[in-house]
N, CA, C and O of each residue as an XYZ file, in Angstrom:
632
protein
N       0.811     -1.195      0.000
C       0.000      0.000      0.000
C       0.859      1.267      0.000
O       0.449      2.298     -0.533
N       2.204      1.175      0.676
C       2.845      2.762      0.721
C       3.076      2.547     -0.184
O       2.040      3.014     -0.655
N       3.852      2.019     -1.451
C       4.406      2.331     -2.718
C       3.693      2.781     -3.587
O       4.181      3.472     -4.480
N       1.768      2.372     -3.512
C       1.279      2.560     -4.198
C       0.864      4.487     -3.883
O       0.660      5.331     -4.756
N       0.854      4.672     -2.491
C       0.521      5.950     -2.272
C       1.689      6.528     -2.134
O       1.548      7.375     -1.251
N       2.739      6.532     -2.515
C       3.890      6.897     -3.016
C       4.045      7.476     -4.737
O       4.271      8.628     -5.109
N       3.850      6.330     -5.515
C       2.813      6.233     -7.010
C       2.212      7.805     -7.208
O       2.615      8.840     -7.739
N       0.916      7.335     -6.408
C       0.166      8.622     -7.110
C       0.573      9.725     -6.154
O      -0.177     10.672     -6.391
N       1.306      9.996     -5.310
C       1.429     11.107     -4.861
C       2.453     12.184     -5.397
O       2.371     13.411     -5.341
N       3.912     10.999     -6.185
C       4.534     11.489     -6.719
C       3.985     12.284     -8.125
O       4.220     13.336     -8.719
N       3.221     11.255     -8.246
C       2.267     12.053     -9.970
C       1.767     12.950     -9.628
O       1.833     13.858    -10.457
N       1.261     13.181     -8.765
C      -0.086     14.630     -8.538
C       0.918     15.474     -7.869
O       0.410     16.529     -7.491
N       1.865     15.394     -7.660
C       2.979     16.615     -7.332
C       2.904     17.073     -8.359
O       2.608     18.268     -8.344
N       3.122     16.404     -9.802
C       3.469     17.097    -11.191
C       2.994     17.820    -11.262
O       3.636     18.779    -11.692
N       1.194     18.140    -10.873
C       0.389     18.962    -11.419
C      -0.277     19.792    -10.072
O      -1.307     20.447     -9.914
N       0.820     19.424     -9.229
C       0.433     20.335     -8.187
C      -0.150     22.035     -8.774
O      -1.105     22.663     -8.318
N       0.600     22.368     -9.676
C       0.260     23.974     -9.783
C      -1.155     24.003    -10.431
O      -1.768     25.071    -10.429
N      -1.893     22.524    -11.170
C      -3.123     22.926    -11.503
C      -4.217     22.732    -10.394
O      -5.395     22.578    -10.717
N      -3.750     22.742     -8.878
C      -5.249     22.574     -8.049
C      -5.739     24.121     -8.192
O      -5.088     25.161     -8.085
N      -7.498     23.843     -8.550
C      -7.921     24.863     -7.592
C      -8.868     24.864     -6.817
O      -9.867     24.231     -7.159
N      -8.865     25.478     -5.702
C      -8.898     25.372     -4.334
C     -10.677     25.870     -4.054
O     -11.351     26.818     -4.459
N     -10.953     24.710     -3.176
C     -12.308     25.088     -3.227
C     -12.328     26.394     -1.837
O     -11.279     26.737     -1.293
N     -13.863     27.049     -1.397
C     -14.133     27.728     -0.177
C     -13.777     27.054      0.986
O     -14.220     25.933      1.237
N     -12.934     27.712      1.785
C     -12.744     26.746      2.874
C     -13.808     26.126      3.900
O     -15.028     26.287      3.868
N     -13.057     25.375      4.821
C     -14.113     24.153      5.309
C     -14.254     25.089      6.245
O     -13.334     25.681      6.810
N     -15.984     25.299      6.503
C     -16.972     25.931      7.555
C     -17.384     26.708      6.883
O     -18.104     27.584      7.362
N     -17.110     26.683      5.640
C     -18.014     28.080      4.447
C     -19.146     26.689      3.853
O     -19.175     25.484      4.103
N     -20.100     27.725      2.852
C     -21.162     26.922      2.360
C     -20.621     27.042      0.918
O     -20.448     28.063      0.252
N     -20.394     25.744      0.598
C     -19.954     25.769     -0.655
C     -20.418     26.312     -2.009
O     -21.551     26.041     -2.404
N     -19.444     27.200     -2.863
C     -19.962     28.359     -3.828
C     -19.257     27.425     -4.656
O     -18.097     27.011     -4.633
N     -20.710     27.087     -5.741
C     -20.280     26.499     -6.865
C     -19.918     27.232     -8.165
O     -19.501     26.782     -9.232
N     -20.192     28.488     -7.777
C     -20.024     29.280     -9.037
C     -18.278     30.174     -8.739
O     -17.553     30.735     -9.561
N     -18.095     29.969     -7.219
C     -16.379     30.431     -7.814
C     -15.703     29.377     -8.060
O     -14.588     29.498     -8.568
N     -16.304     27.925     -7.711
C     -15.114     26.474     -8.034
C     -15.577     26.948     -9.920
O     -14.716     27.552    -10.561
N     -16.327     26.757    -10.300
C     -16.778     26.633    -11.695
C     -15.669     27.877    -12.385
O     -14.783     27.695    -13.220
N     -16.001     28.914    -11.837
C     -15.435     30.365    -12.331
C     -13.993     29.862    -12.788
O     -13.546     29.873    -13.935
N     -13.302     29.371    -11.501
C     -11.680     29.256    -11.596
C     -11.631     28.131    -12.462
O     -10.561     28.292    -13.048
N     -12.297     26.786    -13.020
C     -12.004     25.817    -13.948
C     -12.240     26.541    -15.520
O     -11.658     26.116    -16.517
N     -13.171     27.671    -15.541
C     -12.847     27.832    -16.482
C     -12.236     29.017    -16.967
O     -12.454     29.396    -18.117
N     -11.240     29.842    -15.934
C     -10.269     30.424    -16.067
C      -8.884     29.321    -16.424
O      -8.087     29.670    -17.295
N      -8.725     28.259    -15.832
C      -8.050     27.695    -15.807
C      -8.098     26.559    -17.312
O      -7.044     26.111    -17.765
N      -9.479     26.214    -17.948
C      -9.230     25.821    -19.311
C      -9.061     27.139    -20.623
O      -8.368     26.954    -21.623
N      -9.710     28.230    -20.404
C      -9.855     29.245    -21.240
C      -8.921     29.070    -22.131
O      -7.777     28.745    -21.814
N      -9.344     29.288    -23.476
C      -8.113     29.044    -24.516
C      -7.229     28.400    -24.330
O      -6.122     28.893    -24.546
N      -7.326     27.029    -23.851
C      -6.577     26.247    -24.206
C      -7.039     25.237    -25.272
O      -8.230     25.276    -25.579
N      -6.158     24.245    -25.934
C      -6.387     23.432    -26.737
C      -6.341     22.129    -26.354
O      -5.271     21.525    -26.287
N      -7.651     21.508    -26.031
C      -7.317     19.861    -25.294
C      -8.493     19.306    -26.137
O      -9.108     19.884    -27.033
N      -8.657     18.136    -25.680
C      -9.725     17.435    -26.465
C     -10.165     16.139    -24.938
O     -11.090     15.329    -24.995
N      -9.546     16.249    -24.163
C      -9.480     15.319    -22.560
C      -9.010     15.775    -21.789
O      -7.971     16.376    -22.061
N      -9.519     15.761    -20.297
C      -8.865     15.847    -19.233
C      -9.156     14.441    -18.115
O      -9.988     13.534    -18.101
N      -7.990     14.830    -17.234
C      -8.662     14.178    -15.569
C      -8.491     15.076    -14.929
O      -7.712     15.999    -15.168
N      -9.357     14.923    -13.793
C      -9.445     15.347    -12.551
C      -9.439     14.739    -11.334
O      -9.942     13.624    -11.196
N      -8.908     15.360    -10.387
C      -8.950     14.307     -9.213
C      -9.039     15.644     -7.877
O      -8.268     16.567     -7.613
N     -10.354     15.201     -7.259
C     -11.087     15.918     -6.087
C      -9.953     15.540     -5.267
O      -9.367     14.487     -5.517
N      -9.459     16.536     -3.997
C      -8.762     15.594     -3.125
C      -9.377     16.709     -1.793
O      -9.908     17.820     -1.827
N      -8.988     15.760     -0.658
C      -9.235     16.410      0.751
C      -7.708     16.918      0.776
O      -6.673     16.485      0.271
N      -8.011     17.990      1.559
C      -6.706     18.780      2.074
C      -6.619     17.998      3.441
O      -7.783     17.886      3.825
N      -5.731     17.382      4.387
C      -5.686     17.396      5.846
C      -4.732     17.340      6.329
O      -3.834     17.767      5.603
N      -4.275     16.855      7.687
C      -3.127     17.086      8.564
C      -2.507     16.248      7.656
O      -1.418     16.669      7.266
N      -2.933     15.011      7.124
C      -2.464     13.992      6.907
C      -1.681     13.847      5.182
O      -1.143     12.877      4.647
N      -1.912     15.237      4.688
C      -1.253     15.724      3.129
C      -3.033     15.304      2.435
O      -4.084     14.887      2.922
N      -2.580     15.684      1.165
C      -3.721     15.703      0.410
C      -4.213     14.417     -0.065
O      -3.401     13.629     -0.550
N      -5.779     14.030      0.039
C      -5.867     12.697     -0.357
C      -6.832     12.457     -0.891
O      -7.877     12.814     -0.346
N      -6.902     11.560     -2.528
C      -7.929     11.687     -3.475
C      -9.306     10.791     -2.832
O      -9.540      9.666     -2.391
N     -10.095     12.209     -3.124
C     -11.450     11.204     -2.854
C     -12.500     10.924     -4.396
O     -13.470     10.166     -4.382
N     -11.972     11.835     -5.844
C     -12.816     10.823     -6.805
C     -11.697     11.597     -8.058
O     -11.166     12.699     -8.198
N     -11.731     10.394     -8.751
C     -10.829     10.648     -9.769
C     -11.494     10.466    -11.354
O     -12.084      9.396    -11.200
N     -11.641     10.700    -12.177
C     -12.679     10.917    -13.127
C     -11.717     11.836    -14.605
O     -10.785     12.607    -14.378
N     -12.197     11.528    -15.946
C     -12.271     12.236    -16.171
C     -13.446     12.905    -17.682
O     -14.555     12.396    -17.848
N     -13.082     13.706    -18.328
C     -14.184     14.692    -19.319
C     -13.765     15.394    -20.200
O     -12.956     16.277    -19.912
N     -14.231     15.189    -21.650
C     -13.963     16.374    -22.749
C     -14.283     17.848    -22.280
O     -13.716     18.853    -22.710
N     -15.101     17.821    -21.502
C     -15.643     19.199    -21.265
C     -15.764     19.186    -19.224
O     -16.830     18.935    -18.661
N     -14.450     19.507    -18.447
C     -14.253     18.939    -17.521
C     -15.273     20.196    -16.259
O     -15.585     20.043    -15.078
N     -15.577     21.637    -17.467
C     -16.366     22.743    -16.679
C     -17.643     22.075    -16.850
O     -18.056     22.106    -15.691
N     -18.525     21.502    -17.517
C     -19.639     20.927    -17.386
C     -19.755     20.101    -16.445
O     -20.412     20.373    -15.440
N     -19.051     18.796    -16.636
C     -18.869     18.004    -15.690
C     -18.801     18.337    -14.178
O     -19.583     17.649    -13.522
N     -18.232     19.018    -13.622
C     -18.063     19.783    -12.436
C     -19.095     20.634    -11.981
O     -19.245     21.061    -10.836
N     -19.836     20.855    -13.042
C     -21.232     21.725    -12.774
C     -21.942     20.390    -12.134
O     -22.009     19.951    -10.985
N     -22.373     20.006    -13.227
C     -23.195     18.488    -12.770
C     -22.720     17.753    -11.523
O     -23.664     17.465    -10.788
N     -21.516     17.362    -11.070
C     -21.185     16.771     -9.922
C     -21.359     17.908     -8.498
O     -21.489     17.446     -7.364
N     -21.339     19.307     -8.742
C     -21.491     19.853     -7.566
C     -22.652     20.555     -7.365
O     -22.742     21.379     -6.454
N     -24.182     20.144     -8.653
C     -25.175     20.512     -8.039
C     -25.597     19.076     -7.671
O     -26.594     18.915     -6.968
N     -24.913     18.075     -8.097
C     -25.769     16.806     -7.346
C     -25.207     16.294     -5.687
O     -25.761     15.667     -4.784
N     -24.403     16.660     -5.776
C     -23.542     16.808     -4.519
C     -24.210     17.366     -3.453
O     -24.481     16.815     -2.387
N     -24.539     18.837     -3.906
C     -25.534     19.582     -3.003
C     -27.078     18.566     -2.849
O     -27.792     18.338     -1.872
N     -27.146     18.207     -4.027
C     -28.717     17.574     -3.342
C     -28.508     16.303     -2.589
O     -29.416     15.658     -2.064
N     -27.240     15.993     -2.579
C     -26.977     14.561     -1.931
C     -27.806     13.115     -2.305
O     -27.906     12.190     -1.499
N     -28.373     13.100     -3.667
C     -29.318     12.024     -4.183
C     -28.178     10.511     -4.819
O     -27.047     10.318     -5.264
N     -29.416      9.763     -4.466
C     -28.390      8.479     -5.446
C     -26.828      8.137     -5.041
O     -26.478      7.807     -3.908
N     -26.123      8.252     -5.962
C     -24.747      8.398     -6.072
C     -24.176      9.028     -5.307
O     -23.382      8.502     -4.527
N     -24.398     10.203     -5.316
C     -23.875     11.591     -4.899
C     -24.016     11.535     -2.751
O     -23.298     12.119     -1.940
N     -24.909     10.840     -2.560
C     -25.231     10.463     -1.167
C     -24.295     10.842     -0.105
O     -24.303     11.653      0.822
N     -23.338      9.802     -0.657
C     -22.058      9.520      0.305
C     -21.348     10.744     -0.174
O     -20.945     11.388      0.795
N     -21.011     11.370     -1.465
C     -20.418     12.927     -1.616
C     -20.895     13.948     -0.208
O     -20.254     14.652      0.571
N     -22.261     13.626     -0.353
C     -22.595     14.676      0.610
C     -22.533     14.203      1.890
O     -22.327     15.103      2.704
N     -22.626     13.254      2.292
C     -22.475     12.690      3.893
C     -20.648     13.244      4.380
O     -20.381     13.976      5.333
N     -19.695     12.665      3.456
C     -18.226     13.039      3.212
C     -18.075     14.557      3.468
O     -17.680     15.071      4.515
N     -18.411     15.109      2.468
C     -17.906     16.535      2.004
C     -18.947     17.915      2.904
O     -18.432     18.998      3.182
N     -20.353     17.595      3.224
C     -20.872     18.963      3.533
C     -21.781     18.478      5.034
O     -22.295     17.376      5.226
N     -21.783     19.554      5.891
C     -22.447     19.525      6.738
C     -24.258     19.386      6.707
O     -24.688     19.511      5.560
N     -25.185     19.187      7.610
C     -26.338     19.609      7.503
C     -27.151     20.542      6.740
O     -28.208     20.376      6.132
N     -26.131     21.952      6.980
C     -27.036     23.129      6.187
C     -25.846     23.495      5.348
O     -25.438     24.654      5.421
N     -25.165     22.526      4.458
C     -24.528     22.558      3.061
C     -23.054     23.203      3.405
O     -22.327     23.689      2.539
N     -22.769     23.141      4.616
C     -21.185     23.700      4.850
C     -20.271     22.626      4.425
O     -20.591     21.445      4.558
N     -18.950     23.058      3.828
C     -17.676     22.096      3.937
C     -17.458     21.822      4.891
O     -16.838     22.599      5.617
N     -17.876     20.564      5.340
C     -16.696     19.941      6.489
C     -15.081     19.920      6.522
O     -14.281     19.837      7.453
N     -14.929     20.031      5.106
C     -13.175     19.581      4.699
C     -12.493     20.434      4.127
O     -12.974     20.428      2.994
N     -11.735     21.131      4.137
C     -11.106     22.031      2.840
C     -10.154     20.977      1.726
O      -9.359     20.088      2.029
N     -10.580     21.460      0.357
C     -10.887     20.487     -0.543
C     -10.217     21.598     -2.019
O     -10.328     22.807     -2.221
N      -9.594     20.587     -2.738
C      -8.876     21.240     -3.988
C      -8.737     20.287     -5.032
O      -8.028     19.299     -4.836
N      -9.573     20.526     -6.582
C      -9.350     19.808     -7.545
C      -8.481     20.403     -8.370
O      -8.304     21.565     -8.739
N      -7.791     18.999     -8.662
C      -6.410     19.234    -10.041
C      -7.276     18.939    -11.323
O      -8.073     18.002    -11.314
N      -7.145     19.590    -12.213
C      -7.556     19.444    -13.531
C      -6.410     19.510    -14.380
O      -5.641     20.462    -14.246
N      -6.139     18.418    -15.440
C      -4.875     18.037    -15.606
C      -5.730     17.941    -17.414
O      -6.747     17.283    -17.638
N      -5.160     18.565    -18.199
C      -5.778     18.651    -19.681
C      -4.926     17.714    -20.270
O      -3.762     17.644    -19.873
N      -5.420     16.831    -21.346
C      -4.635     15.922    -21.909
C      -3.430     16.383    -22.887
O      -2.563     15.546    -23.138
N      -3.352     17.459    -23.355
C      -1.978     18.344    -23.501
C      -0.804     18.308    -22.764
O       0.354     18.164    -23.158
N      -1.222     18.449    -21.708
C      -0.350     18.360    -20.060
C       0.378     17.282    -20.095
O       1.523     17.405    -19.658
N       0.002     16.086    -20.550
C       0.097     14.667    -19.501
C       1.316     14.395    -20.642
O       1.318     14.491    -21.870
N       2.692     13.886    -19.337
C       3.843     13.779    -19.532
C       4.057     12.276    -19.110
O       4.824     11.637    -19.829
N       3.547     11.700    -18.162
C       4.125     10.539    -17.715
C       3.010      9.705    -17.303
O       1.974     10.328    -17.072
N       2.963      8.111    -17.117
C       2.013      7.711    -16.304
C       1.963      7.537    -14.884
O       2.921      7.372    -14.129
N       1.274      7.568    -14.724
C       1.504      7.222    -12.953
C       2.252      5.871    -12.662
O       3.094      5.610    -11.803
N       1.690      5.102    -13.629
C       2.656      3.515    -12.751
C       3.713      3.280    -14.261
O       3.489      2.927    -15.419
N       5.106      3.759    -13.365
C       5.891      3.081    -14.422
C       5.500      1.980    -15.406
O       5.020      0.869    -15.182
N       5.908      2.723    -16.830
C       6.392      1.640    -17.931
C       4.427      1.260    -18.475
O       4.273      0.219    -19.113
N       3.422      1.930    -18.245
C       2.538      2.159    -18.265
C       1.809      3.205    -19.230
O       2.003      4.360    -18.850
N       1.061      3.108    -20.321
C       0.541      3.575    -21.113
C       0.260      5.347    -20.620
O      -0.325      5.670    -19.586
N       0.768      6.205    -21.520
C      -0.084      7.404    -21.036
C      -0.768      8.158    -21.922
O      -0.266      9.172    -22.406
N      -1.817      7.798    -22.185
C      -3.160      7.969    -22.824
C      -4.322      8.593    -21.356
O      -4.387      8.035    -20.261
N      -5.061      9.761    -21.742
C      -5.795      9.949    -20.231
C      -6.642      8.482    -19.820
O      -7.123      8.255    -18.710
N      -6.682      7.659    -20.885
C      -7.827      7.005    -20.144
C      -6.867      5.300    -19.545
O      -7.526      4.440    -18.960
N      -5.839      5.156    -19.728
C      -4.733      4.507    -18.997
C      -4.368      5.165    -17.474
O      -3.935      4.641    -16.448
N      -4.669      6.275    -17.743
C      -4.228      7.232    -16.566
C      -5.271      7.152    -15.388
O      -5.116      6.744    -14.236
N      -6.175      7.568    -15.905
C      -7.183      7.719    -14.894
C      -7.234      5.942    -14.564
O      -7.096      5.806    -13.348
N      -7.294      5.406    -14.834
C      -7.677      3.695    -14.840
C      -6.340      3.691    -13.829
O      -6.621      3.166    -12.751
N      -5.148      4.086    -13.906
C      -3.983      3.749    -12.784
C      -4.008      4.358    -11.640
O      -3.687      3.801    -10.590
N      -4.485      5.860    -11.746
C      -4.842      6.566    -10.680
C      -6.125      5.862    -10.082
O      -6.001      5.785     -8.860
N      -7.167      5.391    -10.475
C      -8.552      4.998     -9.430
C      -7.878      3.736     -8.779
O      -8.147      3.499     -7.601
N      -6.866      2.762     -9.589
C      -6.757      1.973     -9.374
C      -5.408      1.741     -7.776
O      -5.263      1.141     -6.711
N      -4.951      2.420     -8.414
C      -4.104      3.297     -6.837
C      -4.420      3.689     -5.627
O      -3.896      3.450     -4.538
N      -5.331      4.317     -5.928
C      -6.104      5.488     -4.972
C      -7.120      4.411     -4.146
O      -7.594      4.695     -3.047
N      -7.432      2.882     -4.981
C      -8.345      2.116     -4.490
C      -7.600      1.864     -2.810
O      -7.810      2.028     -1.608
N      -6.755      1.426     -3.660
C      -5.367      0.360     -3.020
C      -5.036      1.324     -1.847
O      -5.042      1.073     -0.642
N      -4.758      2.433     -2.457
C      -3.943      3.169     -0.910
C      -5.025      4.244      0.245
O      -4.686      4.583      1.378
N      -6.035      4.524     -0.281
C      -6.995      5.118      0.384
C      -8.196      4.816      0.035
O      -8.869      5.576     -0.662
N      -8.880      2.997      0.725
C      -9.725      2.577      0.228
C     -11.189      2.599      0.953
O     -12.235      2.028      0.643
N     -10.764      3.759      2.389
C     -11.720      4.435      2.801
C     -12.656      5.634      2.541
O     -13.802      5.491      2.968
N     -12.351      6.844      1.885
C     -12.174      7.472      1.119
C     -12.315      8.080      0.098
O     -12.791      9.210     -0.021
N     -11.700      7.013     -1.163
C     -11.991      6.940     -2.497
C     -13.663      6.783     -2.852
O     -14.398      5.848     -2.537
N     -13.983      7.950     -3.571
C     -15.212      8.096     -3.955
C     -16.017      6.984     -5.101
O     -17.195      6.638     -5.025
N     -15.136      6.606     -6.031
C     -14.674      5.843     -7.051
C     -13.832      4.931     -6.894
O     -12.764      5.034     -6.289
N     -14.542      3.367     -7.779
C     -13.577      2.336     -7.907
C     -13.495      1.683     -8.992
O     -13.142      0.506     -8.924
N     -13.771      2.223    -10.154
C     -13.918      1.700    -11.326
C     -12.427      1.418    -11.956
O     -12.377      1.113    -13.147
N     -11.150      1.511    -11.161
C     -10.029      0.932    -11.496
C     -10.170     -0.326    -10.749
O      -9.400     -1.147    -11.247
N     -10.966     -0.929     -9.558
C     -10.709     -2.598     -9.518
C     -11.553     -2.902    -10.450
O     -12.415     -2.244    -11.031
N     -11.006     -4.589    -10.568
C     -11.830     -5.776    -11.149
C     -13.081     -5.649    -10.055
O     -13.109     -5.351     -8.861
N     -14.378     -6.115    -11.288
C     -15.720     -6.025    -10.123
C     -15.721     -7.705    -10.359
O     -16.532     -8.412     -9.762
């Protein structure tokens, strides 16, 4: 398990400079400045894929809770953080995790958005880097090393 959270921690250093940082924890989460800054942060660029990976900030360093990714990664992020807020279905455990009773962050919380332009290496040595190899090594990591946690597991065998 440490090598593997060794793995992806060394990778998401790479792209440390693309987190951005949600309202901090005890604020009510504003989906329109997380949205604002993703798409300051794609604006004129040229991609055709990204990943993303939600992570908790804590004492304990930063640690992914859903890894995913999207041609259009500002839509996507719309959709996951108004369903989030309603806490339905899927999204349930998002909201049990991430927001208080009357919709506060429990956690202070920062997504990397990593455009398929970007992507230099894979996460697991000697390993395909195509985004969708990527994301498949990262869930599959993230299973392994924080399998409390992880929002997503569509990197194990079901």
């Amino acid at each position: 398990m440490h090598r593997k959270k060794e793995l992806i921690d060394h990778w998401l250093a790479l792209y440390e400079h693309n987190a951005l940082h949600f309202p901090p924890r005890g604020t009510m989460l504003d989906n329109k400045s997380v949205i604002q800054k993703m798409e300051r942060h794609v604006a004129n660029q040229n991609y055709s894929d990204s990943i993303y990976i939600l992570r908790l900030l804590s004492q304990h360093g930063a640690i992914p809770i859903y890894i995913g990714r999207s041609n259009s990664p500002v839509s996507r992020w719309k959709s996951h953080l108004d369903r989030l807020i309603k806490g339905k279905g899927l999204y349930e455990r998002w909201h049990e995790i991430l927001l208080d009773a009357n919709g506060y962050l429990k956690e202070d919380l920062d997504l990397i958005v990593i455009l398929d332009t970007e992507l230099t290496i894979p996460a697991i040595p000697m390993f395909p880097c195509t985004v969708g190899s990527i994301e498949y090594q990262l869930v599959s990591l993230a299973s392994d090393a924080y399998p409390n946690t992880l929002l997503n597991h569509e990197g194990n065998r079901r």
